[in-house]
Backbone as CSV, one residue per row, in Angstrom:
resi,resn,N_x,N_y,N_z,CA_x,CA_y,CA_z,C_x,C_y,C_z
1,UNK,-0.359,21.513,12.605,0.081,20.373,11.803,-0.874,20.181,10.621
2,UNK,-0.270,19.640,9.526,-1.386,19.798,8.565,-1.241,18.666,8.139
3,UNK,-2.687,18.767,7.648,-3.175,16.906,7.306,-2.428,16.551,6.143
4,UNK,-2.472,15.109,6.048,-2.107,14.274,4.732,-2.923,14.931,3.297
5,UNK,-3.930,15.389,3.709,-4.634,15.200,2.216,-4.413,16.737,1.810
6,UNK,-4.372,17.734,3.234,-4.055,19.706,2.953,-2.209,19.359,2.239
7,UNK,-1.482,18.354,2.210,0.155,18.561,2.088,-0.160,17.443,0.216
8,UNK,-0.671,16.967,0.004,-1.548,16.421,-0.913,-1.648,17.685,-1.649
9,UNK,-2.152,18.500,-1.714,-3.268,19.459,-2.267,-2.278,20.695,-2.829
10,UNK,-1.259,20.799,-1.394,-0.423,21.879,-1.522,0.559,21.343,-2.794
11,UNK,1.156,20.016,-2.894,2.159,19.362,-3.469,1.616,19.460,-4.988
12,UNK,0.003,19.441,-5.109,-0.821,19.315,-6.300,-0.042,20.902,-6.973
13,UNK,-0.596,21.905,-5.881,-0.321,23.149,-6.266,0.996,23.479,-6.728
14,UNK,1.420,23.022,-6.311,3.559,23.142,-6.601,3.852,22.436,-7.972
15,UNK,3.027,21.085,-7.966,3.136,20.326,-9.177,2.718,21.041,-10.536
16,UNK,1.670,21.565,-10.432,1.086,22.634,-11.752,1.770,23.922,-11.917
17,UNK,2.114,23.995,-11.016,3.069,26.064,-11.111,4.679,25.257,-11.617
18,UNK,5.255,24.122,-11.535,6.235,23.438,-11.936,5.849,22.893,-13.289
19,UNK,4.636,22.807,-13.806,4.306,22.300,-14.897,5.044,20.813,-14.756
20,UNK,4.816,20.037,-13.564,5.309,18.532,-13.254,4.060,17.903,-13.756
21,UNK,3.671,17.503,-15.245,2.407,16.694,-15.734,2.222,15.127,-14.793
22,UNK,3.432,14.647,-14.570,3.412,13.066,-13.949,2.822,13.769,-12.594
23,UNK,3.303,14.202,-11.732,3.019,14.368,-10.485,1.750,14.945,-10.692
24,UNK,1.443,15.683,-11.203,0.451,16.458,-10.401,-0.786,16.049,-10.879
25,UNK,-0.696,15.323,-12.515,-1.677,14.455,-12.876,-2.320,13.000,-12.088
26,UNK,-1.008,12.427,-11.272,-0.856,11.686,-10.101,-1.885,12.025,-9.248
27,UNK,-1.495,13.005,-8.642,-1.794,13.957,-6.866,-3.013,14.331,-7.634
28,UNK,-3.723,14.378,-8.354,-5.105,14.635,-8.549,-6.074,13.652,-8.770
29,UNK,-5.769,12.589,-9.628,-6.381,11.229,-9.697,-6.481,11.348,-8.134
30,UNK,-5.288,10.877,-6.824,-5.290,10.828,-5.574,-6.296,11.292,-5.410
31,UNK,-5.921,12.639,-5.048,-7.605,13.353,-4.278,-9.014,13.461,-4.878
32,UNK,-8.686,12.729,-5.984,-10.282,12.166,-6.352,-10.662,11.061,-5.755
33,UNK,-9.585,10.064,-5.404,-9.846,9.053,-4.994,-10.426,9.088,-3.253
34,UNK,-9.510,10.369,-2.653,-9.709,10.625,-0.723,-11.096,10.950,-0.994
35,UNK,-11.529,11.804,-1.673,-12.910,12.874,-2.101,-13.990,11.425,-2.076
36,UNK,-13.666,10.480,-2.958,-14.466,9.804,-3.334,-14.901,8.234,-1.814
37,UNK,-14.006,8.778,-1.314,-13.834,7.866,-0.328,-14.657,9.100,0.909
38,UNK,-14.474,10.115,0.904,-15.355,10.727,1.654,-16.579,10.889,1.333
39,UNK,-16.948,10.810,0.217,-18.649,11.003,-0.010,-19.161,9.888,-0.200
40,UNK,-18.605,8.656,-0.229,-18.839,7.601,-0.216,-19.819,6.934,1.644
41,UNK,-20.876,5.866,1.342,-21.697,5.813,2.624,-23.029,6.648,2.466
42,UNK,-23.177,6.294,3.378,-24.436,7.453,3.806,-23.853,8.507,4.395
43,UNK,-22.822,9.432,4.789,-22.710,10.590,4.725,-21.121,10.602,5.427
44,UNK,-21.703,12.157,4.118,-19.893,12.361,3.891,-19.183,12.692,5.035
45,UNK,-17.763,12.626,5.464,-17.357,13.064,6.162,-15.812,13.233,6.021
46,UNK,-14.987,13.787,6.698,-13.080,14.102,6.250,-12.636,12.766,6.818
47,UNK,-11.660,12.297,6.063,-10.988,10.889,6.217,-9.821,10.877,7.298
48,UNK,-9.526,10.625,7.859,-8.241,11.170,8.958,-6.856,10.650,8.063
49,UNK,-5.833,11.008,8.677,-5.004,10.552,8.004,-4.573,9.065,7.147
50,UNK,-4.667,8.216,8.601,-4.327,6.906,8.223,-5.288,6.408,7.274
51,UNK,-6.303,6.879,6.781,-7.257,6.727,6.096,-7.218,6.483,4.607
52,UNK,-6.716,8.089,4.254,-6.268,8.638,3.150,-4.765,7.951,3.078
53,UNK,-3.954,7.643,4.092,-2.954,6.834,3.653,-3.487,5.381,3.537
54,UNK,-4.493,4.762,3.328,-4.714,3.734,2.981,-5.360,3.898,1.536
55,UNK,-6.251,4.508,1.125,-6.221,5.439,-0.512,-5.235,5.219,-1.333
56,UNK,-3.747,6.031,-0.712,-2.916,6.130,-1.207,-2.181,4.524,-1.670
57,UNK,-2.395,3.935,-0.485,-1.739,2.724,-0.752,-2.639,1.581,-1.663
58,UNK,-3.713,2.402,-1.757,-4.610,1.659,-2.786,-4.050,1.751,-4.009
59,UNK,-4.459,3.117,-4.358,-4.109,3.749,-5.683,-2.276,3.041,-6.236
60,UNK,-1.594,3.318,-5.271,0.014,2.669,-5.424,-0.261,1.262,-6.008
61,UNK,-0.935,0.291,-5.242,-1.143,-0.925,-5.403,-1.615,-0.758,-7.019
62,UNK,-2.685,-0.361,-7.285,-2.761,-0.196,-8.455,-2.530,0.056,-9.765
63,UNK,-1.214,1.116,-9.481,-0.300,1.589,-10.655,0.466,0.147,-10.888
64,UNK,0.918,-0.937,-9.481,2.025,-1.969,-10.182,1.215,-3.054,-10.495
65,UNK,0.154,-2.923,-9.968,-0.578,-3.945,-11.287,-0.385,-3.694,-12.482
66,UNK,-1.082,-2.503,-12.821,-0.872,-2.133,-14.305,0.351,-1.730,-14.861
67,UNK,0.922,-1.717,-14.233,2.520,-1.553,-14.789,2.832,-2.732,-14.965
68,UNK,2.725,-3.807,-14.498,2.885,-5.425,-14.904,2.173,-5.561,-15.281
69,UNK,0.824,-5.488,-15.257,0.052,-6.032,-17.220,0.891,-5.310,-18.345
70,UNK,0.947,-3.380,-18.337,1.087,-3.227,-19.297,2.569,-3.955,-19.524
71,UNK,3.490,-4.453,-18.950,5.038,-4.771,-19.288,4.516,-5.992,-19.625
72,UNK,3.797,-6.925,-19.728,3.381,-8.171,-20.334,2.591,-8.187,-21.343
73,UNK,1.943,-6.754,-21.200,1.105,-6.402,-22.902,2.250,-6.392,-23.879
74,UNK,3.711,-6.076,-23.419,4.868,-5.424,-24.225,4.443,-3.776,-24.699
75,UNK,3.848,-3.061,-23.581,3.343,-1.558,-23.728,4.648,-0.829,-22.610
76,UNK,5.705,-0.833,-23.041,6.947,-0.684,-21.689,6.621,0.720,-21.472
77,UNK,6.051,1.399,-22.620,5.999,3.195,-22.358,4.912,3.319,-21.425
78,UNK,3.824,2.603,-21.289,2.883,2.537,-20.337,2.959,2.398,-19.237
79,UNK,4.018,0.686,-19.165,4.183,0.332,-17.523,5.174,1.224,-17.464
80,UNK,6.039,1.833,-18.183,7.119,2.985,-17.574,6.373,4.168,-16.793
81,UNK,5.238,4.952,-17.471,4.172,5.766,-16.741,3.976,5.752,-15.206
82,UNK,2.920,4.015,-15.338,2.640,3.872,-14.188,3.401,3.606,-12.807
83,UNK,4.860,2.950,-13.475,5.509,2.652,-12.312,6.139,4.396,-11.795
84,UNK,6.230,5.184,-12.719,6.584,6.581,-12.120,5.557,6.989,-11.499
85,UNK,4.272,6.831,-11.530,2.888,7.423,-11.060,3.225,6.581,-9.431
86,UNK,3.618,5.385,-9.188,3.706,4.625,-8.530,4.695,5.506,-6.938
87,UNK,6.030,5.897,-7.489,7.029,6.232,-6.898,6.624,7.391,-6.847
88,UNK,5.727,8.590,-7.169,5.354,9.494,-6.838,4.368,9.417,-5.584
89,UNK,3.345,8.597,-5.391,2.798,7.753,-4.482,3.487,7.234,-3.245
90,UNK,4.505,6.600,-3.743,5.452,5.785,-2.481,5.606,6.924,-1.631
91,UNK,5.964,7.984,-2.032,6.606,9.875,-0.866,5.334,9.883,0.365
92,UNK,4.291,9.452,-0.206,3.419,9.885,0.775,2.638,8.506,1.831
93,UNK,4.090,7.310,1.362,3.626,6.401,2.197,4.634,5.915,3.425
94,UNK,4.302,5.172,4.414,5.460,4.907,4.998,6.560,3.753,4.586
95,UNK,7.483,3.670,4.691,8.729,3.380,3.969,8.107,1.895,4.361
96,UNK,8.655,0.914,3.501,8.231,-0.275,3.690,9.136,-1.194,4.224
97,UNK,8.426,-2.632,4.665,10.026,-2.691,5.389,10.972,-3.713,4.493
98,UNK,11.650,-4.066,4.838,12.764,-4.929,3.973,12.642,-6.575,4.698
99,UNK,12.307,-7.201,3.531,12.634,-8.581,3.669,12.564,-9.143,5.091
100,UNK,14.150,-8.609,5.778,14.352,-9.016,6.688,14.007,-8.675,7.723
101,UNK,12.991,-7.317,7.961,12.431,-7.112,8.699,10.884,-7.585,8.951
102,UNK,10.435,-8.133,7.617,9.038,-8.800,7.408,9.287,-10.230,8.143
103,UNK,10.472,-10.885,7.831,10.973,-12.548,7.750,10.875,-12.621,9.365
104,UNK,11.375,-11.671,10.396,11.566,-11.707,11.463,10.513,-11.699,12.304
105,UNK,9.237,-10.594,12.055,8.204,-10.591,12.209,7.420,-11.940,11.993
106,UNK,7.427,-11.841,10.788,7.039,-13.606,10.510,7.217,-14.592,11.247
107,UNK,8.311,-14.901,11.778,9.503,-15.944,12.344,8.461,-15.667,13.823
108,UNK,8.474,-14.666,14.068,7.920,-14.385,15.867,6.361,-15.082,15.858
109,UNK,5.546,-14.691,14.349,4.057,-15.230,14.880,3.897,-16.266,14.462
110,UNK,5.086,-16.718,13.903,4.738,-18.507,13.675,4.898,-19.241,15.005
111,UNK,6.178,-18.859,15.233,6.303,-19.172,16.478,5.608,-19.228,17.917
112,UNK,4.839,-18.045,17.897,3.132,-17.864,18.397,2.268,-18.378,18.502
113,UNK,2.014,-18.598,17.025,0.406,-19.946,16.510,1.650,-20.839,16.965
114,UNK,2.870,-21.589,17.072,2.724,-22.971,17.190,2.826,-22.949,19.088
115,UNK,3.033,-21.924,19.754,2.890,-22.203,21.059,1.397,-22.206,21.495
116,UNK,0.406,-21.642,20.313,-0.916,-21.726,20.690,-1.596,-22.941,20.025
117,UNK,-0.757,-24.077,19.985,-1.069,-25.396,19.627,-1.029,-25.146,17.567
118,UNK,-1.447,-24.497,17.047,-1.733,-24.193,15.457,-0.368,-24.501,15.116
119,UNK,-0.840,-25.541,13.865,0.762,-26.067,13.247,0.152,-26.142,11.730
120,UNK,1.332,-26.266,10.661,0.830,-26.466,8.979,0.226,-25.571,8.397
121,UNK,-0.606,-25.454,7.503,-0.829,-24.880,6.721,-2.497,-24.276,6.947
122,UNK,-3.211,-25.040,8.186,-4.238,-24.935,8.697,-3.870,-23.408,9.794
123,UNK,-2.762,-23.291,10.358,-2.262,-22.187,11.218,-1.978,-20.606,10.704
124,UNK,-2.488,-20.870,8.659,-2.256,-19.652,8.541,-3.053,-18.589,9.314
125,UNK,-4.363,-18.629,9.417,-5.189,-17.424,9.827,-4.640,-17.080,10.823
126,UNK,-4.357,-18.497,11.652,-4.208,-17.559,13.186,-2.439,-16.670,13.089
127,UNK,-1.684,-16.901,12.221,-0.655,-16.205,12.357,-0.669,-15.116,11.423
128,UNK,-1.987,-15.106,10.029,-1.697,-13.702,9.567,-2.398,-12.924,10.625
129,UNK,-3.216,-13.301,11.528,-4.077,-12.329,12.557,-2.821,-12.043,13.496
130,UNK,-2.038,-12.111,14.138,-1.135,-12.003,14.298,-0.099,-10.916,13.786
131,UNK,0.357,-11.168,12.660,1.181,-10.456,11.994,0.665,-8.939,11.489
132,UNK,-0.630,-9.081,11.036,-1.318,-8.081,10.217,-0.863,-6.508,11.091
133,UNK,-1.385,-6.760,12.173,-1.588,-5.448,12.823,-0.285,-4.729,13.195
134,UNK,0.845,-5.745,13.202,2.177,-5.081,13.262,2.980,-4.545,11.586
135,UNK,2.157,-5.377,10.901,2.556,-4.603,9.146,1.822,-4.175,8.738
136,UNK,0.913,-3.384,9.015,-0.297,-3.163,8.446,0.555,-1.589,7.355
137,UNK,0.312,-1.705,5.951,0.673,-0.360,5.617,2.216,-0.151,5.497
138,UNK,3.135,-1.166,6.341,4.577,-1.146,5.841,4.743,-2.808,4.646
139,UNK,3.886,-3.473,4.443,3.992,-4.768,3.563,2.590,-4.978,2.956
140,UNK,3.035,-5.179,1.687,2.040,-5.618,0.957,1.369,-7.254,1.637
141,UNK,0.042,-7.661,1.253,-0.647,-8.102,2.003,0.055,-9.783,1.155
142,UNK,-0.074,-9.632,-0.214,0.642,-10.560,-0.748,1.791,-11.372,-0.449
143,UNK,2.642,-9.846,-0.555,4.222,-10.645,0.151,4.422,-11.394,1.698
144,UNK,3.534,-10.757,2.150,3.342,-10.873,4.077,2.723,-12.772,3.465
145,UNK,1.987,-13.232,3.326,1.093,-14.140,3.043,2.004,-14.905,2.276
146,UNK,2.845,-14.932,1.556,3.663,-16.256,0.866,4.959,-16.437,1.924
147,UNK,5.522,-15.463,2.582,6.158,-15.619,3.863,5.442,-16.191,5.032
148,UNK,4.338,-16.233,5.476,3.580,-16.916,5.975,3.856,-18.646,5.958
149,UNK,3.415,-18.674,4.338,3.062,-20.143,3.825,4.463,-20.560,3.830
150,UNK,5.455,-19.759,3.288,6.751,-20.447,3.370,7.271,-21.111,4.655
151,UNK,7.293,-20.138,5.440,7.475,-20.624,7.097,6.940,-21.775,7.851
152,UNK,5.837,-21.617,7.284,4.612,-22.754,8.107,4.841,-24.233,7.137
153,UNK,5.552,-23.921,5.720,5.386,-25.369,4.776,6.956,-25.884,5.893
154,UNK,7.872,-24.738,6.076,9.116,-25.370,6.285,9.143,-25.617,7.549
């Protein structure tokens, strides 16, 4: 079986013999970023998968920031870039979930903190502690967290 970052590397290789500039300019920033995350500490070592898929979901996070500054700079050729740099990224993450699969989740650990006495807006921690470890990597940490507050205001 081959790792996240060897199918990374290979995809790099396919990307340059395709002359794919978005991708493979992508998939290399990436493995600067796994690289940099391995020599990073007091000593280096190989990142395991879920690791480097947290990298990845860094780096992702990052392109739609800047793809929403640059679309508010009015730079659309820019945030057009990044949001493709973005969706090249998404392939190597796990599919995220939909709304209604976050809302439901949600719905269960509110319901949780309030059988463990936690009510209002004071009950967030104990229900994002809760929630986190079942979305960890399928929801942004943002969206998870205003579903939270929504639930708990209503």
């Amino acid at each position: 079986m081959t790792t996240l970052k060897a199918k990374l590397k290979e995809d790099l290789t396919a990307a340059i013999r395709a002359r794919d500039e978005l991708r493979s300019s992508t998939l290399r920033l990436t493995l600067t970023a796994v690289t940099k995350e391995e020599v990073a500490g007091t000593t280096a070592r190989e990142l395991s998968d879920d690791e480097v898929r947290q990298v990845i979901a860094r780096e992702a996070k990052k392109r739609r920031e800047a793809a929403d500054a640059f679309a508010q700079g009015g730079r659309a050729e820019s945030a057009e870039r990044e949001t493709a740099e973005g969706v090249v990224l998404a392939e190597y993450l796990p599919k995220q979930l939909s709304d209604d699969e976050l809302r439901e989740i949600v719905t269960q650990a509110v319901a949780e903190a309030r059988a463990a006495g936690a009510e209002g807006p004071r009950a967030m921690g104990q229900v994002m502690k809760i929630v986190n470890p079942k979305v960890a990597g399928l929801a942004e940490g943002g969206r998870v967290a205003a579903l939270v507050k929504q639930q708990l205001a209503g």
